[in-house]
N, C-alpha and C positions, 0 to 999 in steps of 0.2 A: 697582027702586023701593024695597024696604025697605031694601037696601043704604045706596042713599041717606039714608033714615030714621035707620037706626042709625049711618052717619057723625056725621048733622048733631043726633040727640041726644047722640052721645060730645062733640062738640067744644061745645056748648052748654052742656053737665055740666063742663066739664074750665076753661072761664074760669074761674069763682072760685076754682080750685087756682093757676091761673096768675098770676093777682092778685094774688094774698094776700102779704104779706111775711114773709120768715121769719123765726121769731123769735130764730134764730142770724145774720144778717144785720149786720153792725155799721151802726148809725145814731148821729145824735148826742147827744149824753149830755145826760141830764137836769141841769138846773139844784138847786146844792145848794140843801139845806131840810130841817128837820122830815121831809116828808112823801116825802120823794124814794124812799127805799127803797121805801117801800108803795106808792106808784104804781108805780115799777118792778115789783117783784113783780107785782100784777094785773095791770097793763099790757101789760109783754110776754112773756106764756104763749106770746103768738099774734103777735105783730106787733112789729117792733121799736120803740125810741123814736122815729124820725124820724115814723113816723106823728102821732106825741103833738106833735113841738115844730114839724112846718111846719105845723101848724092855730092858728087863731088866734081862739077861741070867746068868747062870752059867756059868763056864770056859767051861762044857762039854758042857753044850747045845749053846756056842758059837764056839766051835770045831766042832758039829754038824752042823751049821749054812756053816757055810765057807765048811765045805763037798757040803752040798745040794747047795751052790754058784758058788762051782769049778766047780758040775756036769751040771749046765748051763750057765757056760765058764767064769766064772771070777776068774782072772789068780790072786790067790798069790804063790808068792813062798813060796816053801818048807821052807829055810834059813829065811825067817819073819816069819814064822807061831806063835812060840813062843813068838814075839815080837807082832804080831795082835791081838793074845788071852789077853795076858797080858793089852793093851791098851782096847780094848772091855770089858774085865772082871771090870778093873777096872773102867772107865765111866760107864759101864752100867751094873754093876752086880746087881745081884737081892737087895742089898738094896740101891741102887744110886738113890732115890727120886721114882715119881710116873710114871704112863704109866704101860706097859702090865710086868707082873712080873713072872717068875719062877713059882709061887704057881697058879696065875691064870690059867696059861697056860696048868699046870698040872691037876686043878682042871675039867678045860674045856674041855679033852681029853678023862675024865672019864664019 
């Protein structure tokens, strides 16, 4: 019986290793701009681009996004924030082509 315990919390523990993209992974490249490098940079510490360019957010729930990013350590500054939003919003707001969209995401929640 603990046997089975300590299996079934290794593999419970080991999904979000498995998950996660690497950040050496080639994905697709960000859209030129201003801001491209420093989203690069922040960005993908941890994940590569593709994460960034198949979502397709609102300015909030791109403001949202960079919260939930700070609070597991990736550093933008305050003084860009407005300049990251604006860059994300526009590449990838909810009507910038196909991938995961605003309304899926919402729809998927419910």
């Amino acid at each position: 019986m603990l046997q089975r315990f300590v299996v079934s919390v290794f593999l419970f523990a080991s999904v979000p290793l498995v998950s996660a993209q690497a950040p050496s992974a080639p994905g697709k490249p960000l859209p030129p701009g201003p801001m491209q490098a420093k989203v690069k940079a922040a960005c993908t510490q941890c994940h590569n681009a593709t994460r960034i360019t198949e979502q397709h957010l609102t300015r909030k729930q791109w403001s949202d996004q960079l919260d939930k990013m700070e609070g597991l350590g990736a550093v933008v500054p305050e003084s860009d924030r407005n300049e990251f939003l604006a860059y994300l919003t526009k590449n990838f707001g909810p009507g910038k082509g196909g991938g995961k969209t605003a309304v899926k995401k919402a729809s998927a929640a419910n």
